[in-house]
C-alpha positions, 0 to 999 in steps of 0.5 A: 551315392544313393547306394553308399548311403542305402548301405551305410543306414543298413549297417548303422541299422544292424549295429543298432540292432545288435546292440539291443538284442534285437533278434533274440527271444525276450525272455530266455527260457530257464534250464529245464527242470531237474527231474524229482526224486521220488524214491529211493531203495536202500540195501545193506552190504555190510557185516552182520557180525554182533557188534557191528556199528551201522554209523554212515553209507558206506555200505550201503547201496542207495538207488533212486528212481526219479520222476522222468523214469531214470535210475541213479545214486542219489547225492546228499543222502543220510543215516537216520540214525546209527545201530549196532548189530546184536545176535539175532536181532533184526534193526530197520535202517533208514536213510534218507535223501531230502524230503524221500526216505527209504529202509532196509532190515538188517539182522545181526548174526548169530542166535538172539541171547 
């Protein structure tokens, strides 16, 4: 009898137990943080023919370094502001990721008029 009892209380003890949250820590710890970006290089694969317009990313290759030392394509980047290529001359292209920016020169080709 007294073992029926004993475990009886044992399994209401568990149930109960189970049904707080017993066992679990108090505050589950977040996610770890995303690493920053910190920098970012930008190159231009593009045409350099006079009257190329350099509008989006599309030939563009972006590449950000964050702060836990890894390298990849940063998302949600942008053209700061679209150029159109002329002989000879050479045009500082900005993008930028967030709160990061990053510039190439591009020239275009042919002698200056």
């Amino acid at each position: 009898m007294k073992r029926t009892i004993s475990a009886m209380l044992s399994a209401a003890m568990l149930i109960a137990l189970g049904s707080c949250g017993a066992g679990q820590p108090a505050e589950q710890k977040s996610e770890a943080a995303q690493p920053a970006l910190s920098s970012i290089t930008v190159n231009y694969t593009g045409s350099t023919d006079p009257d190329t317009t350099i509008s989006d990313l599309s030939n563009m290759e972006v590449t950000g370094q964050y702060s836990d030392g890894a390298t990849k394509t940063p998302e949600g980047c942008e053209l700061l502001s679209p150029v159109t290529l002329k002989p000879g001359t050479t045009y500082l292209v900005t993008v930028v990721c967030g709160s990061v920016t990053g510039d190439t020169t591009v020239t275009g080709s042919g002698e200056a008029q």
